[in-house]
C-alpha positions in Angstrom: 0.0 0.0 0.0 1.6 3.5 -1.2 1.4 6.0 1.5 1.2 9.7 0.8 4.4 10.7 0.3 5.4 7.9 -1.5 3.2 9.0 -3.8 4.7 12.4 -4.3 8.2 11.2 -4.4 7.1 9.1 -7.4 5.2 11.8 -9.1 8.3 14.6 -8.4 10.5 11.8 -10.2 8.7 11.5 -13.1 8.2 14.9 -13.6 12.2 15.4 -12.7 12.6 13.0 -15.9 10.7 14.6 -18.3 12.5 18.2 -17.4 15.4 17.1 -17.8 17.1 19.2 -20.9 19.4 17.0 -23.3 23.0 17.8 -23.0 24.3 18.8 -26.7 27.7 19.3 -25.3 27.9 15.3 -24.7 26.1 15.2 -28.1 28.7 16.8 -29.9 31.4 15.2 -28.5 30.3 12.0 -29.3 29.4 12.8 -32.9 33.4 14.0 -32.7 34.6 10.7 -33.2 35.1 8.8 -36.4 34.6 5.3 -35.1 31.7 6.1 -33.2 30.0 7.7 -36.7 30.9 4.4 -38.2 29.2 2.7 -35.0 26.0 4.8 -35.7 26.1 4.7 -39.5 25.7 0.4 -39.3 22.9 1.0 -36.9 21.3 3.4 -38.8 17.7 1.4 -39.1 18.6 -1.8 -37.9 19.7 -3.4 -34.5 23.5 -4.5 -34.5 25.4 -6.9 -32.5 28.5 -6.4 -30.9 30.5 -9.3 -33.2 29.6 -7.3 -36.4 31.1 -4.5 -35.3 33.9 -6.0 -34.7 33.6 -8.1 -38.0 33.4 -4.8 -39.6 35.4 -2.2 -38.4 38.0 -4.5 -37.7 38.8 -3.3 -34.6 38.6 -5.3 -30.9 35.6 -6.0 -29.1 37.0 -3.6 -25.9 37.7 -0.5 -28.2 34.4 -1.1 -29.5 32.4 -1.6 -26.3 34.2 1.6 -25.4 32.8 3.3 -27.9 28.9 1.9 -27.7 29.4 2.8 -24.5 30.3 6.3 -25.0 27.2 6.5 -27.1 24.9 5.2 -24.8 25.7 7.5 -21.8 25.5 10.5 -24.6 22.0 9.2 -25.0 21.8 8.2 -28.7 22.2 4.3 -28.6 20.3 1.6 -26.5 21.5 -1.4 -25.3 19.7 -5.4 -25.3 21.2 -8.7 -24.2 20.1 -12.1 -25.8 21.9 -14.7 -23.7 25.3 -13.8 -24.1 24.8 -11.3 -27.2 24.9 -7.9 -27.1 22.4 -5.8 -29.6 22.7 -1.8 -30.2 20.2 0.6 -32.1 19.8 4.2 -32.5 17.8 5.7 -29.3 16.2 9.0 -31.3 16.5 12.0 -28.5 13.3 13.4 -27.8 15.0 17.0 -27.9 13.6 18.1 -31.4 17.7 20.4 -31.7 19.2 17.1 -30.4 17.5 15.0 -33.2 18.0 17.3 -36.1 21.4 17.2 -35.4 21.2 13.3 -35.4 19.6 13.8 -38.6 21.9 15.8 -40.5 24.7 13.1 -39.7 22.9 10.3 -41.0 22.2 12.4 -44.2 25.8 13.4 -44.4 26.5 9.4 -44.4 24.6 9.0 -47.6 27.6 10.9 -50.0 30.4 8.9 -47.4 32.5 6.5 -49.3 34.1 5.3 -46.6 30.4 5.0 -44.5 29.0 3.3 -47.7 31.9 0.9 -47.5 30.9 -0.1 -44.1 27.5 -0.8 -45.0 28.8 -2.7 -47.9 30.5 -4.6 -45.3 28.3 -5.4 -43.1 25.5 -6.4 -46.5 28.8 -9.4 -47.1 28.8 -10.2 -43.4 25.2 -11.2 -43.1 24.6 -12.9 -46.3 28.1 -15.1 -45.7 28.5 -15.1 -41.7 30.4 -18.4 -42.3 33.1 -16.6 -43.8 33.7 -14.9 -40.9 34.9 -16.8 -38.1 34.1 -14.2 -35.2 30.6 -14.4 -36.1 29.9 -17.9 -36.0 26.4 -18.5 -34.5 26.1 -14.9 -34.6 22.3 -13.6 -34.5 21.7 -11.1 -37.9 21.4 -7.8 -37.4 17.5 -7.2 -37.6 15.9 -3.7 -39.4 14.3 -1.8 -36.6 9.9 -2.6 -37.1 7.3 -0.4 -35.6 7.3 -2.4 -32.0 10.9 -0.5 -31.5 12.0 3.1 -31.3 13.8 3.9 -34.3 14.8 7.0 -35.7 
């Protein structure tokens, strides 16, 4: 049984969360980073695991969990397990400045090379994950439906 101020401490919380300003500085900075715009370009519309990123980018799994993980506290990627996989996706900000600048970068990855190489990529990596000894038993990476957040 909730007593009254229970109550108000619950109430003052969610309206504490839903004040709460996005922080463009931590926005920017991770936008700053040219492995971390290759992390969000392969999410953009599809859930990612960890092992393709990896497969991809050709980098090691710490560097990249570094990286995801950067993302995630600057509030632009979301985070699932599945057993011992780990699965990433674009969080869209609610901040309407916050998500035009997300936007603009994913538009600025269309006329990439180097971006459109990575998708290329990770196109080879799901059709043949047999080739590709890191991602062996590897779970696809699945486009984003309406039952998830997407951009």
């Amino acid at each position: 049984m909730y007593n009254a101020m229970n109550i108000s401490v619950k109430a003052y919380t969610l309206q504490m969360r839903r004040t709460v300003k996005f922080d463009l500085v931590a926005l920017f900075a991770a936008l700053a980073d040219p492995t971390r715009l290759r992390l969000l370009n392969l999410m953009d519309g599809r859930e990612v695991c960890v092992c393709y990123f990896v497969e991809i980018l050709k980098l090691g799994q710490p560097k990249i969990s570094r990286h995801l993980a950067y993302l995630r506290r600057a509030g632009i990627v979301e985070a699932r397990r599945d057993g011992k996989w780990m699965h990433y996706r674009i969080e869209r900000p609610e901040d309407a400045r916050a998500a035009s600048i997300l936007d603009a970068t994913f538009k600025s990855f269309e006329t990439d090379r180097n971006m459109q190489a990575d998708l290329v990529r990770l196109g080879q990596a799901c059709c043949e994950p047999q080739r590709f000894v890191t991602l062996q038993g590897a779970p696809l990476p699945a486009a984003i439906g309406s039952d998830t957040a997407s951009r």
